[in-house]
PDB file of N, CA, C and O in Angstrom:
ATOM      1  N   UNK A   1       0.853  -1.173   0.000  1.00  0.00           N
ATOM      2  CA  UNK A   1       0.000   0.000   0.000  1.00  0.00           C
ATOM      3  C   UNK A   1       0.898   1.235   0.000  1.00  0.00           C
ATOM      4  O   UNK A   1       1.678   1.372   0.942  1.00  0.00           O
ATOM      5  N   UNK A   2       0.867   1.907  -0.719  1.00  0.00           N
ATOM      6  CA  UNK A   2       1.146   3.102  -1.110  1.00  0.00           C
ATOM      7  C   UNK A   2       0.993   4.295   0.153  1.00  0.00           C
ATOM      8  O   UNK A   2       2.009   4.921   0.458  1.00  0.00           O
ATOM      9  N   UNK A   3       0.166   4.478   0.609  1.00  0.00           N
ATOM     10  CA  UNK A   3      -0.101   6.014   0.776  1.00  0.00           C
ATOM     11  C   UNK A   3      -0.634   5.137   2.259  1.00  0.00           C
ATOM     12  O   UNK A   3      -1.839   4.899   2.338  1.00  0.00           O
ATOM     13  N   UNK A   4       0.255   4.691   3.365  1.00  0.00           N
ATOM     14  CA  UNK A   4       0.389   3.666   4.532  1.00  0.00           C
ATOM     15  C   UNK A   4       0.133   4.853   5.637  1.00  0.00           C
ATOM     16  O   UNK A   4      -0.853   4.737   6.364  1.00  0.00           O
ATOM     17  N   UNK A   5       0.818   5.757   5.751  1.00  0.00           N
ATOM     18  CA  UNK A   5       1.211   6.889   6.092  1.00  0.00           C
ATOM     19  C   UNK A   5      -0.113   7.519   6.195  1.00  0.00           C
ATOM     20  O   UNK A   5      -0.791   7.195   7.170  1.00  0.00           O
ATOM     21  N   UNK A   6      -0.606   8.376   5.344  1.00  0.00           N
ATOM     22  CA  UNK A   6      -1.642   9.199   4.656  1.00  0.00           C
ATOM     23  C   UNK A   6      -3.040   8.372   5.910  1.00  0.00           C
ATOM     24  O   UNK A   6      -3.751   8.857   6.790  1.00  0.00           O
ATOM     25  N   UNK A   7      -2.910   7.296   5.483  1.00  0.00           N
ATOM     26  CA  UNK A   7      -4.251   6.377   5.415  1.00  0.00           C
ATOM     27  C   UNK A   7      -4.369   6.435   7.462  1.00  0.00           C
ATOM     28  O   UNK A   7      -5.388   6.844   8.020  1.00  0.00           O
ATOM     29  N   UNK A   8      -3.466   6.078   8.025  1.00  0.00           N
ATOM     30  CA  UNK A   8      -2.784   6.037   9.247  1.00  0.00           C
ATOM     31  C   UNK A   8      -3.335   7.516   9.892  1.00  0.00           C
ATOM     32  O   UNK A   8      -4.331   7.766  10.570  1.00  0.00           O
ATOM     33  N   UNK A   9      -2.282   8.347   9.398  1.00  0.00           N
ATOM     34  CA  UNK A   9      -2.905   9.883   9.915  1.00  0.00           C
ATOM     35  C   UNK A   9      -4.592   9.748   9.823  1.00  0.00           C
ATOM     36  O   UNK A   9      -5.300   9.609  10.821  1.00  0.00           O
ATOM     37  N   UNK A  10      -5.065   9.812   8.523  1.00  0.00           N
ATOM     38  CA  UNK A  10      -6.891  10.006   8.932  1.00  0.00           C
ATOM     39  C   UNK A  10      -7.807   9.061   9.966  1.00  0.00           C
ATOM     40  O   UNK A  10      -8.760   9.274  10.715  1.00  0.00           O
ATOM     41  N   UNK A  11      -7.258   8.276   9.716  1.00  0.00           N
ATOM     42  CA  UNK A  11      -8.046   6.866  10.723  1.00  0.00           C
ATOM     43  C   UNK A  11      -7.412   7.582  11.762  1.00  0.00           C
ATOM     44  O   UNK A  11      -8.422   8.097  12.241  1.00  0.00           O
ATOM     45  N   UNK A  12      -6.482   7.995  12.467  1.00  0.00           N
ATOM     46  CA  UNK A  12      -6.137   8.467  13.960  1.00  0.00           C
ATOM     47  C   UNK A  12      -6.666   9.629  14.015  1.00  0.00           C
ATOM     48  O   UNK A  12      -6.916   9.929  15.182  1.00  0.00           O
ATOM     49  N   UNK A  13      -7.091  10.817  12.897  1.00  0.00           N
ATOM     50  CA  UNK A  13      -7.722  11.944  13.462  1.00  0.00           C
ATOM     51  C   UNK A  13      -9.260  11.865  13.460  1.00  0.00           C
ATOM     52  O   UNK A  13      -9.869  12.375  14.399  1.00  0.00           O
ATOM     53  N   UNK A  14      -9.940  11.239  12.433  1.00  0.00           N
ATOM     54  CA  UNK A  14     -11.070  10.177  12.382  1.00  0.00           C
ATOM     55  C   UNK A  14     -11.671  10.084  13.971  1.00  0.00           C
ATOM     56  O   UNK A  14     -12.508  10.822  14.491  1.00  0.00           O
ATOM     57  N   UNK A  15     -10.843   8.736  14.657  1.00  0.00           N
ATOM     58  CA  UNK A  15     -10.396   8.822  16.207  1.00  0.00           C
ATOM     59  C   UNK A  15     -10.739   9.121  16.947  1.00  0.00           C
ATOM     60  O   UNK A  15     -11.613   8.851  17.772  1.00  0.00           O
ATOM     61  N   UNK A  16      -9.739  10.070  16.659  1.00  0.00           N
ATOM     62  CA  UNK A  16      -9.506  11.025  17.402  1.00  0.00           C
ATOM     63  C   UNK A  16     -10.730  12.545  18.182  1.00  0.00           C
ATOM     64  O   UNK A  16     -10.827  13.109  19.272  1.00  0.00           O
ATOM     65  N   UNK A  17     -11.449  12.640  16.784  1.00  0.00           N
ATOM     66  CA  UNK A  17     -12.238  13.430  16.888  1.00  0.00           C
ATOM     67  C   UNK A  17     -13.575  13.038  17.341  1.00  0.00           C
ATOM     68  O   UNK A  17     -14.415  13.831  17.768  1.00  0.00           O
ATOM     69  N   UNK A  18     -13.725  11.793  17.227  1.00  0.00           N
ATOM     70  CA  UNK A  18     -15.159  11.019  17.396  1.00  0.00           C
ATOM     71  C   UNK A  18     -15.100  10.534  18.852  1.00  0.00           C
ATOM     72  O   UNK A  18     -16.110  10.360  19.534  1.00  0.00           O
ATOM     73  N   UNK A  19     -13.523  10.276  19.387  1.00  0.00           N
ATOM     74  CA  UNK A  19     -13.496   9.934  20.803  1.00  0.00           C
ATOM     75  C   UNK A  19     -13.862  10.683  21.355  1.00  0.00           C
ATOM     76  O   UNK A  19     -14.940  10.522  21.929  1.00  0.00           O
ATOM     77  N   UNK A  20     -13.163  11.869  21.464  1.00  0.00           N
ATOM     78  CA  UNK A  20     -13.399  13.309  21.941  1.00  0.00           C
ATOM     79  C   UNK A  20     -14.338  14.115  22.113  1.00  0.00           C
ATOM     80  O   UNK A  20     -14.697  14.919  22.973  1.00  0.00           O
ATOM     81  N   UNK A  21     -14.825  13.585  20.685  1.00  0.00           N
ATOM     82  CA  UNK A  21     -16.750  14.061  20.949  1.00  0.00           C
ATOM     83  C   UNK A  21     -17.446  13.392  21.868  1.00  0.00           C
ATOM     84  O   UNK A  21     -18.083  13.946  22.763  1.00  0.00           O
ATOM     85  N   UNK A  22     -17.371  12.258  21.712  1.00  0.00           N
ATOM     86  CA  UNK A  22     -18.136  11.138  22.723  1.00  0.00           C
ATOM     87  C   UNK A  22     -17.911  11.915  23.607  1.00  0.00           C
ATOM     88  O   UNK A  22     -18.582  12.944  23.686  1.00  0.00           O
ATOM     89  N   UNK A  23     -16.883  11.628  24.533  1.00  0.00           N
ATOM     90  CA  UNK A  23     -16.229  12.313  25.998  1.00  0.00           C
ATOM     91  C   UNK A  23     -17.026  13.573  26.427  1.00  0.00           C
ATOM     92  O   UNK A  23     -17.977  13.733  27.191  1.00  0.00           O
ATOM     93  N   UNK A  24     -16.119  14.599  25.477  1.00  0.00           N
ATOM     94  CA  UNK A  24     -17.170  15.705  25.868  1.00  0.00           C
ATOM     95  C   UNK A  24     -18.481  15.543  25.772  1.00  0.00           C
ATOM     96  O   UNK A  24     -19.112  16.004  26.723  1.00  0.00           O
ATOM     97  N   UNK A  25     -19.020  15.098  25.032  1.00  0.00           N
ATOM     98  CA  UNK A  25     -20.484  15.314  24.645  1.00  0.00           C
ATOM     99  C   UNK A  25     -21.586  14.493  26.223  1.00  0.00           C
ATOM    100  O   UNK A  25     -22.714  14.656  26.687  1.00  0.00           O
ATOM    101  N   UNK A  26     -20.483  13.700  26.495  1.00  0.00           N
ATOM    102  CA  UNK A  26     -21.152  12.823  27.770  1.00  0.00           C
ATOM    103  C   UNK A  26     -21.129  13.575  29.157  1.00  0.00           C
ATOM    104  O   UNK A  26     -21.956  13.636  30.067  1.00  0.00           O
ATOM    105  N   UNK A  27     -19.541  14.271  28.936  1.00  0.00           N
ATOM    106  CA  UNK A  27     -19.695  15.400  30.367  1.00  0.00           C
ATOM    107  C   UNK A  27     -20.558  16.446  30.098  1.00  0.00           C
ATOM    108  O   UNK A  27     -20.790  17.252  31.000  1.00  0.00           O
ATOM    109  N   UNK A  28     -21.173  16.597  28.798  1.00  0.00           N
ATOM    110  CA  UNK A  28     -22.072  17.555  28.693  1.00  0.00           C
ATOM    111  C   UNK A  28     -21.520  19.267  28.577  1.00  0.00           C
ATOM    112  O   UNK A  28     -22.149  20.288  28.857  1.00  0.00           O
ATOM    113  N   UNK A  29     -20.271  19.130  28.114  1.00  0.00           N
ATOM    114  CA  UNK A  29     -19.629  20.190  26.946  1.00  0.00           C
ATOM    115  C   UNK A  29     -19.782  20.050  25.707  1.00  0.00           C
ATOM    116  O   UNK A  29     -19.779  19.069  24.963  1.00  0.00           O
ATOM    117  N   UNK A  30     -19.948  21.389  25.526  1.00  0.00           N
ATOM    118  CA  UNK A  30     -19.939  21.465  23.733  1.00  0.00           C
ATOM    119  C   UNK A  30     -18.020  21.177  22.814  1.00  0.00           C
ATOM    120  O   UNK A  30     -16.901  21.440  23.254  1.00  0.00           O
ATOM    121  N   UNK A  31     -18.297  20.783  21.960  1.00  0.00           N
ATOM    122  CA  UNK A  31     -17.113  20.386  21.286  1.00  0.00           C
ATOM    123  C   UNK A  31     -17.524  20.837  20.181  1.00  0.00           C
ATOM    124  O   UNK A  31     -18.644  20.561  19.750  1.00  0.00           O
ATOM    125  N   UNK A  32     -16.334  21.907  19.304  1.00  0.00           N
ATOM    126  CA  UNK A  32     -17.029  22.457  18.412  1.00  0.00           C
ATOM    127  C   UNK A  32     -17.111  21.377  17.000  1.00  0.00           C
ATOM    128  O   UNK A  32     -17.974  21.216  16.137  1.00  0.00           O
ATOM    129  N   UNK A  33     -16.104  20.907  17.187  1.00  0.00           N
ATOM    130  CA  UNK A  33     -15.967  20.043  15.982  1.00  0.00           C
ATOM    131  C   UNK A  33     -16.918  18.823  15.703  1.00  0.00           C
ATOM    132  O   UNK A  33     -16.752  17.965  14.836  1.00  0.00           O
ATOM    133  N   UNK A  34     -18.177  18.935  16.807  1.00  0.00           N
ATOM    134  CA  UNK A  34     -18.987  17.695  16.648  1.00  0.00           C
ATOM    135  C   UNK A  34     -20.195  18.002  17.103  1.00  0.00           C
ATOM    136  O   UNK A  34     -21.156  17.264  17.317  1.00  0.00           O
ATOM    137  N   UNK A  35     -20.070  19.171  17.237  1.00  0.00           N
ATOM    138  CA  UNK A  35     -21.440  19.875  17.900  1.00  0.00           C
ATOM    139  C   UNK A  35     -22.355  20.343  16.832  1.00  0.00           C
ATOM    140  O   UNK A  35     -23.554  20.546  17.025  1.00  0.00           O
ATOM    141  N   UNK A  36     -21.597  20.547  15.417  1.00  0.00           N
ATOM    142  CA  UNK A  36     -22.665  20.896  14.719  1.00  0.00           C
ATOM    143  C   UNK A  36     -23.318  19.415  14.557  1.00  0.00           C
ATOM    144  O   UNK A  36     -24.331  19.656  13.900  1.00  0.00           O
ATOM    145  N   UNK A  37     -23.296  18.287  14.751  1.00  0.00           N
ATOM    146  CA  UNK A  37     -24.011  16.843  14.312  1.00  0.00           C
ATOM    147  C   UNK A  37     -24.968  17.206  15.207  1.00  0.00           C
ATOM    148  O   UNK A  37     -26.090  17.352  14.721  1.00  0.00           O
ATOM    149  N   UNK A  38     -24.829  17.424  16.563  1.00  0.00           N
ATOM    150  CA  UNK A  38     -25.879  17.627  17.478  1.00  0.00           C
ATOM    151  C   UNK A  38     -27.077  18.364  17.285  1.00  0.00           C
ATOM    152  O   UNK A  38     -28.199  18.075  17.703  1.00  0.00           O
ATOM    153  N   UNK A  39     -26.629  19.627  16.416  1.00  0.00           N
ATOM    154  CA  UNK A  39     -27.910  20.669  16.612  1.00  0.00           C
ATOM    155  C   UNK A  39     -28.247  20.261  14.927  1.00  0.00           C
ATOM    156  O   UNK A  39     -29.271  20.628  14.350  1.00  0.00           O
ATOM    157  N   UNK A  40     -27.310  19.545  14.384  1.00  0.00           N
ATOM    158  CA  UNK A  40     -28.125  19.236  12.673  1.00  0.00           C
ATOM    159  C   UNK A  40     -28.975  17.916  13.027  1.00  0.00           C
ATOM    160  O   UNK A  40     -30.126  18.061  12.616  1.00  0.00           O
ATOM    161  N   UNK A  41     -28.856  17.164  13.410  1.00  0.00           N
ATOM    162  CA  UNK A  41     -29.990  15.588  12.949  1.00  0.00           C
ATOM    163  C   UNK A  41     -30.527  15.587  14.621  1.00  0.00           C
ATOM    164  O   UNK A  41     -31.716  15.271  14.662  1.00  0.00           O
ATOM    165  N   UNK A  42     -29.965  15.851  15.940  1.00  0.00           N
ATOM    166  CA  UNK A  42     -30.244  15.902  17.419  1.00  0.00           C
ATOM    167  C   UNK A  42     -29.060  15.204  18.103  1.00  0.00           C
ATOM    168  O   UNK A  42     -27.830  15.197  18.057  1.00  0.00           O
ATOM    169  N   UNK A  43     -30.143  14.582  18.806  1.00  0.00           N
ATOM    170  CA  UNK A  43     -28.580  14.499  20.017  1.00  0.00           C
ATOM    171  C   UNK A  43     -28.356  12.892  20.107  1.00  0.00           C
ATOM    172  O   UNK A  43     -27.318  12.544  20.669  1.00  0.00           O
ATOM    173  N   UNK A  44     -29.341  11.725  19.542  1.00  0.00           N
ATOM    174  CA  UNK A  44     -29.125  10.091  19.342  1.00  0.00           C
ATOM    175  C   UNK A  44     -28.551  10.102  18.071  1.00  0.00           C
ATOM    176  O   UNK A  44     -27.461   9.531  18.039  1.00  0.00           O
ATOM    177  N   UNK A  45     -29.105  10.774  16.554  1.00  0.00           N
ATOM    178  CA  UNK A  45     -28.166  10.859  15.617  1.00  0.00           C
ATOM    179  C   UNK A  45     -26.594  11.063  16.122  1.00  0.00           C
ATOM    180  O   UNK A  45     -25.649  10.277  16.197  1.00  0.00           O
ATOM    181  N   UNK A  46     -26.720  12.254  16.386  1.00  0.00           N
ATOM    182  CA  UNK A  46     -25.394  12.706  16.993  1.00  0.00           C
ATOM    183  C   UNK A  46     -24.238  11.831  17.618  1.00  0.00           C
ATOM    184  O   UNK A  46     -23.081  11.854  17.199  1.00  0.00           O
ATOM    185  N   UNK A  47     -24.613  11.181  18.501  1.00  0.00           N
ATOM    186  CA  UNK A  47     -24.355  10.181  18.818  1.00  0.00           C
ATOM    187  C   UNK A  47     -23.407   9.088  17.794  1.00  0.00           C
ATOM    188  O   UNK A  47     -22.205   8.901  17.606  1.00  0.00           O
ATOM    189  N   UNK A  48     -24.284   8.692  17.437  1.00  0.00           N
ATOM    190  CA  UNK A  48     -24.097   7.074  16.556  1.00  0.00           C
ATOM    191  C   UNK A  48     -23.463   7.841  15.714  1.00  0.00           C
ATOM    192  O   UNK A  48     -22.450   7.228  15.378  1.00  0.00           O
ATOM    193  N   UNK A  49     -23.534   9.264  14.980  1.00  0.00           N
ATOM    194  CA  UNK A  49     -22.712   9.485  14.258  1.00  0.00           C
ATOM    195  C   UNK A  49     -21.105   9.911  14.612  1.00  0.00           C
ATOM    196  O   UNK A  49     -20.227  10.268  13.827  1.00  0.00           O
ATOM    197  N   UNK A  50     -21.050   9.746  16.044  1.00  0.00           N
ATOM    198  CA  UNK A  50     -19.540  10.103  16.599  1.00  0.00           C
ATOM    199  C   UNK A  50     -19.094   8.732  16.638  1.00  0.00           C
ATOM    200  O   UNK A  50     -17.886   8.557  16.479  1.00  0.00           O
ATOM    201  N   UNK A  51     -20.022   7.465  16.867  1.00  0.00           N
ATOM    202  CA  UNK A  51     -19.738   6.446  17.608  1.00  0.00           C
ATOM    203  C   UNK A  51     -19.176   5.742  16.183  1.00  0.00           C
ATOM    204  O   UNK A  51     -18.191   5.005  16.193  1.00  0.00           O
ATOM    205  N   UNK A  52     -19.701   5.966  15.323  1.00  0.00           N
ATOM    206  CA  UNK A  52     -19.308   5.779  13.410  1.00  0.00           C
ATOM    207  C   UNK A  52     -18.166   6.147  13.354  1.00  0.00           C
ATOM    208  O   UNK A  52     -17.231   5.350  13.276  1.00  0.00           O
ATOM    209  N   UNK A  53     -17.961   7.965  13.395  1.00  0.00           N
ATOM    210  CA  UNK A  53     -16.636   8.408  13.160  1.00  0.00           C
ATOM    211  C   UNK A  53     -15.417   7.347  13.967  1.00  0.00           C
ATOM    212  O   UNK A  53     -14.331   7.070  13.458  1.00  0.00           O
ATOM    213  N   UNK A  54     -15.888   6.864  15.295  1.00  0.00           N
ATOM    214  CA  UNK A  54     -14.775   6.286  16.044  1.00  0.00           C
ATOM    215  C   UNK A  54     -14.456   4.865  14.911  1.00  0.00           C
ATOM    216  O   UNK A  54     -13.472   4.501  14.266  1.00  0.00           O
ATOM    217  N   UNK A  55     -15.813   4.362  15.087  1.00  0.00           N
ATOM    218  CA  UNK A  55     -15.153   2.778  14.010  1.00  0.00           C
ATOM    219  C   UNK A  55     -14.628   2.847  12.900  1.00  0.00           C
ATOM    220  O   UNK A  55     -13.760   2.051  12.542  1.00  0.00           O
ATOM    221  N   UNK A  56     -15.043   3.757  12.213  1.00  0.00           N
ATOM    222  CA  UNK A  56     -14.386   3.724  10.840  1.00  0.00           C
ATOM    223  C   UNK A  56     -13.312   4.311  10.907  1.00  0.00           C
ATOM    224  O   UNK A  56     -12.744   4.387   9.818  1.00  0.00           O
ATOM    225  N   UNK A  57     -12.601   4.929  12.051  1.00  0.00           N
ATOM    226  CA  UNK A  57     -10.955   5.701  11.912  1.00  0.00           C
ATOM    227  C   UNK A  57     -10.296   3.817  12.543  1.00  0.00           C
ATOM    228  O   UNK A  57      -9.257   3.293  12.142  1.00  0.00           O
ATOM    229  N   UNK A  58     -11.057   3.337  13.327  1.00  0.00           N
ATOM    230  CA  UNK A  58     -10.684   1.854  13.565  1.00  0.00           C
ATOM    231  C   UNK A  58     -10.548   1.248  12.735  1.00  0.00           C
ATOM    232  O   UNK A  58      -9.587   0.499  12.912  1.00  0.00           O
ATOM    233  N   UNK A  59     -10.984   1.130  11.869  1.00  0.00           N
ATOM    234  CA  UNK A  59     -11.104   0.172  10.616  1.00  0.00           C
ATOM    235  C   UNK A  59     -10.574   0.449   9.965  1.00  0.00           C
ATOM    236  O   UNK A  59      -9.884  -0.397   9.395  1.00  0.00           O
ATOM    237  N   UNK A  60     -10.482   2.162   9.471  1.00  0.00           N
ATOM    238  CA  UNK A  60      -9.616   2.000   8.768  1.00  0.00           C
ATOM    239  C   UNK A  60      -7.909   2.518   8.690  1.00  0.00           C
ATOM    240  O   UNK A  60      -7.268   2.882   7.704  1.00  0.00           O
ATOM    241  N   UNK A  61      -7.432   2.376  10.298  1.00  0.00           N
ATOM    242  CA  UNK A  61      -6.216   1.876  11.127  1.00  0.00           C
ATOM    243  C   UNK A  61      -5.863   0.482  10.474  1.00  0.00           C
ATOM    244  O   UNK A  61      -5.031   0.153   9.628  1.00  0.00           O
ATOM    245  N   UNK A  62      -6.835  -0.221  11.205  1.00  0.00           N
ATOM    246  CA  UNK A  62      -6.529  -1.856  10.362  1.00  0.00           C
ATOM    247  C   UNK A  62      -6.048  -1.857   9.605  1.00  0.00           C
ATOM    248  O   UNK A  62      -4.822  -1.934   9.682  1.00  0.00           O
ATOM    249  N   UNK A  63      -6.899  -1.744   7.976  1.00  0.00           N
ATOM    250  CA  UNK A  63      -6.609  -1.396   6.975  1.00  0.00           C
ATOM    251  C   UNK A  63      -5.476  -0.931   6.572  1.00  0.00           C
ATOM    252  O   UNK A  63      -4.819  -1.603   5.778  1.00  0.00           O
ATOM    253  N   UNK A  64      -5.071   0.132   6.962  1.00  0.00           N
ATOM    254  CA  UNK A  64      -3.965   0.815   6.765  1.00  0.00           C
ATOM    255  C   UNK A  64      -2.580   0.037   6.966  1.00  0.00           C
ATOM    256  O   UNK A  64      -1.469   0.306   6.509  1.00  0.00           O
ATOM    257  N   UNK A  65      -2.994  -1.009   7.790  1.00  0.00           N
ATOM    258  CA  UNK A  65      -1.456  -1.347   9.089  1.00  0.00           C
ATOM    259  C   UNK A  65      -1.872  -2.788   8.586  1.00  0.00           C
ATOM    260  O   UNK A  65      -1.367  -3.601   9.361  1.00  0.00           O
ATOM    261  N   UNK A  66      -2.591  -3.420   7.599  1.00  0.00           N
ATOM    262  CA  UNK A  66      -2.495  -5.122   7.502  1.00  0.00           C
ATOM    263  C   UNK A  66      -1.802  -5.271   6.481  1.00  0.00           C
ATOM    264  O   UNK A  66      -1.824  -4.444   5.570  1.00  0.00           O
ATOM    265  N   UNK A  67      -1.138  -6.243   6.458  1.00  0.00           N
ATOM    266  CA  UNK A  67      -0.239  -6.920   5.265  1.00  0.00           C
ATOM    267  C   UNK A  67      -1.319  -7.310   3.877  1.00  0.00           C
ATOM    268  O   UNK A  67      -2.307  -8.045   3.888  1.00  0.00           O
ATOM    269  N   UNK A  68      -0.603  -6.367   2.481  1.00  0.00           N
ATOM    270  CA  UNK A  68      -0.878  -6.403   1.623  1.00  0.00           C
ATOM    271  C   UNK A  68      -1.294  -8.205   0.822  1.00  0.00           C
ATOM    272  O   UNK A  68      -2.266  -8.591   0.174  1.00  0.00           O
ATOM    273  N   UNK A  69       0.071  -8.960   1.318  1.00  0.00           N
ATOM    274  CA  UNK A  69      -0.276 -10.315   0.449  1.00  0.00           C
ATOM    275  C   UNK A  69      -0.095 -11.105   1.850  1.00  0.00           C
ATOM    276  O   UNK A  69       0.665 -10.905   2.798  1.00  0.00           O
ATOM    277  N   UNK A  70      -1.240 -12.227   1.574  1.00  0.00           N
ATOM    278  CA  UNK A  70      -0.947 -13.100   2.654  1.00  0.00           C
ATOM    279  C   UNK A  70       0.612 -13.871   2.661  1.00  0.00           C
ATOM    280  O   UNK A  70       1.180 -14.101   1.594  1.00  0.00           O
ATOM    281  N   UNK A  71       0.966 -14.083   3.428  1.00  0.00           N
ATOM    282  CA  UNK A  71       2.511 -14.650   3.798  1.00  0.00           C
ATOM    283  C   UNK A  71       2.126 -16.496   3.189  1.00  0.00           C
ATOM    284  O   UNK A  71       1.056 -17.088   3.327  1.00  0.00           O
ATOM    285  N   UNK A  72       3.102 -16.894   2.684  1.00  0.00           N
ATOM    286  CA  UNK A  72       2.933 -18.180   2.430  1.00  0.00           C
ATOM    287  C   UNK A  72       3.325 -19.545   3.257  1.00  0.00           C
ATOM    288  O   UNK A  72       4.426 -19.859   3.711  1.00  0.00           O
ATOM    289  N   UNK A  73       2.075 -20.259   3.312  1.00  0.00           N
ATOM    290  CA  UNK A  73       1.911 -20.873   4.436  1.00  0.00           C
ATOM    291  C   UNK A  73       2.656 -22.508   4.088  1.00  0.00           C
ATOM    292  O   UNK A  73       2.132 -23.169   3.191  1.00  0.00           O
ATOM    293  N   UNK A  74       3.739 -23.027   4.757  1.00  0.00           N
ATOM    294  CA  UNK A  74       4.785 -23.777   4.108  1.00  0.00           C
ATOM    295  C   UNK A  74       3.795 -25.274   4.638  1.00  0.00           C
ATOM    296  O   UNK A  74       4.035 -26.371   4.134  1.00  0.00           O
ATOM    297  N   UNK A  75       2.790 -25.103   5.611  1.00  0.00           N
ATOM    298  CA  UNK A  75       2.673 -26.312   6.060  1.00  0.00           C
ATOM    299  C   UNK A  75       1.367 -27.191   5.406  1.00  0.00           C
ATOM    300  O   UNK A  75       1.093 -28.391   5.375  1.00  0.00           O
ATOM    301  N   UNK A  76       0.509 -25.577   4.748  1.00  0.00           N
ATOM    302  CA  UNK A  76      -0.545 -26.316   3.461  1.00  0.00           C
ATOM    303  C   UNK A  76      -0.275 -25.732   2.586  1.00  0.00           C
ATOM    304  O   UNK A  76      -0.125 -24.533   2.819  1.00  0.00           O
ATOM    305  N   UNK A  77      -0.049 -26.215   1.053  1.00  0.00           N
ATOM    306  CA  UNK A  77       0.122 -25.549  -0.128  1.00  0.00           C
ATOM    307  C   UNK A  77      -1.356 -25.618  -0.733  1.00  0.00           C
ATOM    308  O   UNK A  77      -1.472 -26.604  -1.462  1.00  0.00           O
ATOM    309  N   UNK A  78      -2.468 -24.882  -0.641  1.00  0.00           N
ATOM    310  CA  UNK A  78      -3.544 -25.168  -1.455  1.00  0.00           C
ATOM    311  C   UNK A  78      -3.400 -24.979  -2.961  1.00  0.00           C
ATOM    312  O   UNK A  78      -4.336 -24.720  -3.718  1.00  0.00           O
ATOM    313  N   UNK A  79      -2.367 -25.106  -3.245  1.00  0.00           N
ATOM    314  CA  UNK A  79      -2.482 -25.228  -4.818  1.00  0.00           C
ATOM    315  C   UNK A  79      -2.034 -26.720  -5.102  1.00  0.00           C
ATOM    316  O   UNK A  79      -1.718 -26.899  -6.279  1.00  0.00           O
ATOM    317  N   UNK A  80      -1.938 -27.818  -4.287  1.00  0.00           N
ATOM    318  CA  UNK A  80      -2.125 -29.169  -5.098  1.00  0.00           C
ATOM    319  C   UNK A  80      -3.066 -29.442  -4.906  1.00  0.00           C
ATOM    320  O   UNK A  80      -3.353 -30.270  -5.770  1.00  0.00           O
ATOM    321  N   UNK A  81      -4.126 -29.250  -4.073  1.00  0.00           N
ATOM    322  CA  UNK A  81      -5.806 -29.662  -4.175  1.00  0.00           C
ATOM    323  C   UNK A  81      -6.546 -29.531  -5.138  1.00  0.00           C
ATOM    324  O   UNK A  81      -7.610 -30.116  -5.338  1.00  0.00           O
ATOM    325  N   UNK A  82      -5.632 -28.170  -6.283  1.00  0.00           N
ATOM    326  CA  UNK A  82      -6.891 -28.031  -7.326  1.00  0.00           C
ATOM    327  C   UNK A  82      -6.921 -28.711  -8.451  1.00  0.00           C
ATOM    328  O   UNK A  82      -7.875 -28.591  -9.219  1.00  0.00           O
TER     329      UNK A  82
END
């Protein structure tokens, strides 16, 4: 993967920003960067849409950080089965 780096940074600010919202949003501060979700769809949208931002900067961490080709496995060769 090319752009390992790139992909890494957004999934951690992704994160980053959706954790943060959660947090604040639970002590019941405004966070500006997630506060407009709140007063656009309410405050359960709002929600699930921070709780989104968090999985998908997760996922796509994973993504970012998994090995391109599977490693070859010496103890089954599935290519004499076919």
């Amino acid at each position: 993967m090319k752009n390992k780096t790139t992909l890494t940074l957004i999934a951690f600010g992704l994160f980053l920003i959706g954790f943060v919202g959660l947090i604040v949003n639970l002590i019941g501060l405004p966070f500006m960067l997630t506060d407009w979700l709140n007063q656009l769809f309410g405050t359960a949208i709002g929600f699930l849409l921070k709780l989104l931002l968090v999985m998908i900067g997760l996922g796509l961490a994973v993504f970012a950080n998994s090995p391109e080709k599977e490693p070859y496995d010496e103890y089954f060769d599935g290519d004499k089965f076919d």
